[in-house]
Phi, psi and omega in degrees: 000140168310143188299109175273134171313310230252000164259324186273001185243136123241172179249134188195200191246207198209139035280315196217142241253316160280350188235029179211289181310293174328267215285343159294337173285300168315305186290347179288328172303258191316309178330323206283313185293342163268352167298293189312298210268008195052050216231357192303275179326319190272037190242139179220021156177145175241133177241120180253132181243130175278147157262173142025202174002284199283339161308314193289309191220047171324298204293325181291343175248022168060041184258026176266310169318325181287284177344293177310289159008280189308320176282349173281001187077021166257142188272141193284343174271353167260348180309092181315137155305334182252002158283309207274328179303297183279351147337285181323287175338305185269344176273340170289346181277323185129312181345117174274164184309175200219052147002072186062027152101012204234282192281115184303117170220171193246093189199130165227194177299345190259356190266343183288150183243150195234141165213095177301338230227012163255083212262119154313105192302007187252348186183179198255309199273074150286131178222169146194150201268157171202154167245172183227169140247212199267010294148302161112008180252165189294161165251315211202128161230112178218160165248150192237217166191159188244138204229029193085129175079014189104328210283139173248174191218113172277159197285156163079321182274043201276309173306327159288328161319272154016259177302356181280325198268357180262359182263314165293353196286328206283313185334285172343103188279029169214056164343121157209167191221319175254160172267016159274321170001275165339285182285348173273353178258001170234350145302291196304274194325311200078011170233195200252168187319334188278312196325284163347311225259303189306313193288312174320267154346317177277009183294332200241345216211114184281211198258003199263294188337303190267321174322279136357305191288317227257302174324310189317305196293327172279348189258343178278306166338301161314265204328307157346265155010287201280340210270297207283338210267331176284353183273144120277190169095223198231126160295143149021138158092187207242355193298321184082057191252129171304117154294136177238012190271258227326345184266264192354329192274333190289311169318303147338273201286351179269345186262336178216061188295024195224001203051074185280121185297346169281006169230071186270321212288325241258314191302319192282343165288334176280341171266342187282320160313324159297291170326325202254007156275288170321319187273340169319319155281009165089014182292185198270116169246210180219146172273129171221041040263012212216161169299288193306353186256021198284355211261312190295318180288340186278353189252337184269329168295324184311313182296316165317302176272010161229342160194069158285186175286081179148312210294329167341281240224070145303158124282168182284349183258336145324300167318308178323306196298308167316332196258316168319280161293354132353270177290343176261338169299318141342280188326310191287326189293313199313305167009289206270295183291307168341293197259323167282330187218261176186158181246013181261091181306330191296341198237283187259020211033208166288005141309326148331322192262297168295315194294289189301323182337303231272306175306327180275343172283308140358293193269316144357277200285348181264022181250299176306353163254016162135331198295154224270172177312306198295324183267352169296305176278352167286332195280309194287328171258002152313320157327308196266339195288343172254024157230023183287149186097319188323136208239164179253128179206062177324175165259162167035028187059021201259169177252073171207330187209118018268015194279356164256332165309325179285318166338304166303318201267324179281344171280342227242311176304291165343312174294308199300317200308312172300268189323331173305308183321301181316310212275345207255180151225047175115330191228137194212161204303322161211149206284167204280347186298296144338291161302316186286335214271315192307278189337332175254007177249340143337290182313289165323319185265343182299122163309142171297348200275352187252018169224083173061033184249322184097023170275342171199179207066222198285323168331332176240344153271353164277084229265154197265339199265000000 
């Protein structure tokens, strides 16, 4: 099916969207499939293999957990943090796997086999699963790849993906792939990227129906948010990194009990902190498009709905409505990088993840403040043109350093770039089109040791104990 709001916004856990999300879905996949083929009762042992990426730095980013999770037939958007908190528990207690929720078998994290230094030709984030029966012959065997924001690709269908998505694309009455596209369909139409974005959408969905969706997805964000600001302590792992939004947050409201608009930077560093801590901690987060970028659109909508022009003295349905054309304007730029280029620090690095992030927040934010289509893709490749390059190099494979911090800081850009936009009248020397292709060839050209293995950069100069 064509890239959709409601793919690139989903709801899932932390650490991370491609090395967490991804591969609990995917194992969730073969689980379902071997319930359909029947095939279930007769499985007396399973093998799972890590690639590239999710092998280098799998434990830090919880895909060995997920993986188990997933064969249990569970799904990351229904899954709770304190169901996977008592999973974990019982698989750490001796307890066996539960095989689609059915079958007892004697398999933990230690049985999954990892191979960093093994690239899969189709993607980095490889995994693939087999069942035996007792006898030692296959039941069942697939392979998939995670391929960044959650989205999984199985090995052989890359191409029938492919035409599936370019045959629902026809559906569409305003089909795009570029952001000249885009802007050439809110020229015919006479309305702007959500407009576009809404009309696309009503193909699948009516409109109370997304309206509805798209709150949902800002009320899991609020709740993110508000989740992280009650932990104290130490995040996860071994880095020992301090939460810091809850003192932040105390601070806050006691120096600017009133919203003083001078301490706007001070708020959005805090919900992009808060947010990205909660996922750091394996919470119920929204991929925006991605885990590790998840902090930026909910901190750059808070600066929408608390301080444009008009939001003082809202009503909540006024607000809605801003959090509604938010997202689908977000939603049109996620698109544009999805199908041109990549949402995979594992594949493009964290430009890929922060950069669009930074860019769909961005284009979001100059459209709820009035801008015509044309300064919305300025706002959105000004974001990216200053996070091309950006490299992913977690420390300990963890989504904590440098990534929440970076989250603030790329919200805090997304804002200045939407204003810059504003500031302008549309044109400008290069286009947003122009940037994703630099971003993905960028991407391509980057050592493997700066896209998500933890093989060079701070990963490796940072000593962790």
């Amino acid at each position: 099916m064509s890239v959709g709001v409601f793919d690139l916004f989903s709801v899932g856990i932390g650490p991370s969207s491609s090395h967490t999300v991804g591969p609990m879905r995917a194992a969730a996949v073969f689980a379902r499939e071997l319930a359909e083929a029947g095939v279930l009762g007769r499985v007396a042992s399973v093998r799972v293999d890590l690639y590239g990426s999710l092998a280098a730095t799998g434990r830090g980013h919880g895909t060995l957990t997920a993986v188990l999770l997933g064969l249990e037939g569970r799904e990351p958007e229904l899954i709770l943090p304190a169901e996977v908190d008592a999973r974990l528990a019982a698989f750490a207690a001796g307890e066996p796997l539960l095989l689609c929720g059915l079958v007892e078998l004697a398999y933990g994290e230690g049985d999954i086999i990892l191979h960093p230094l093994t690239i899969l030709p189709r993607h980095t984030n490889g995994m693939k699963f087999a069942v035996t029966d007792a006898a030692g012959a296959v039941l069942h065997e697939a392979t998939f790849f995670s391929v960044g924001g959650g989205f999984i690709i199985r090995e052989g269908e890359v191409e029938a993906a492919a035409a599936e998505l370019e045959s629902s694309k026809a559906l569409l009455p305003y089909p795009f792939r570029t952001a000249a596209e885009l802007l050439g369909h809110c020229a015919t139409a006479g309305g702007n990227f959500s407009d576009v974005m809404l009309a696309n959408e009503l193909v699948t969905r009516t409109e109370g129906q997304i309206r509805e969706g798209l709150l949902h997805i800002r009320d899991v964000m609020e709740d993110c948010k508000n989740a992280s600001l009650g932990r104290t302590g130490l995040l996860p792992g071994g880095l020992k990194v301090r939460r810091r939004a809850p003192d932040w947050h105390a601070r806050l409201r006691a120096e600017d009990p009133d919203r003083d608009p001078k301490f706007w930077q001070e708020w959005v560093n805090l919900v992009a902190l808060a947010v990205n801590e909660e996922n750091a901690s394996g919470g119920r987060v929204v991929t925006a498009p991605t885990n590790g970028a998840a902090g930026i659109i909910p901190a750059v909508m808070f600066y929408a709905t608390h301080y444009t022009a008009g939001m003082a003295d809202a009503s909540q349905e006024q607000v809605d409505a801003v959090v509604v054309k938010f997202l689908l304007a977000a939603g049109a730029v996620g698109v544009l990088y999805k199908e041109q280029a990549s949402i995979s620090g594992a594949e493009v690095g964290c430009q890929g993840e922060v950069g669009s992030a930074s860019s769909m927040a961005a284009a979001g934010l100059a459209e709820v403040m009035g801008g015509t289509p044309e300064q919305v893709e300025n706002a959105a490749e000004i974001a990216m043109e200053h996070n091309l390059g950006l490299t992913c190099d977690p420390i300990g494979g963890l989504v904590q350093v440098p990534c929440i911090e970076r989250n603030a800081i790329a919200a805090a850009k997304a804002i200045n770039a939407a204003k810059m936009a504003l500031w302008g009248d549309g044109q400008h020397r290069v286009s947003l089109d122009e940037v994703i292709i630099t971003m993905r060839e960028t991407g391509r050209d980057m050592s493997s040791k700066y896209k998500e293995t933890a093989m060079g950069g701070l990963a490796v100069n940072v000593v962790e104990c």
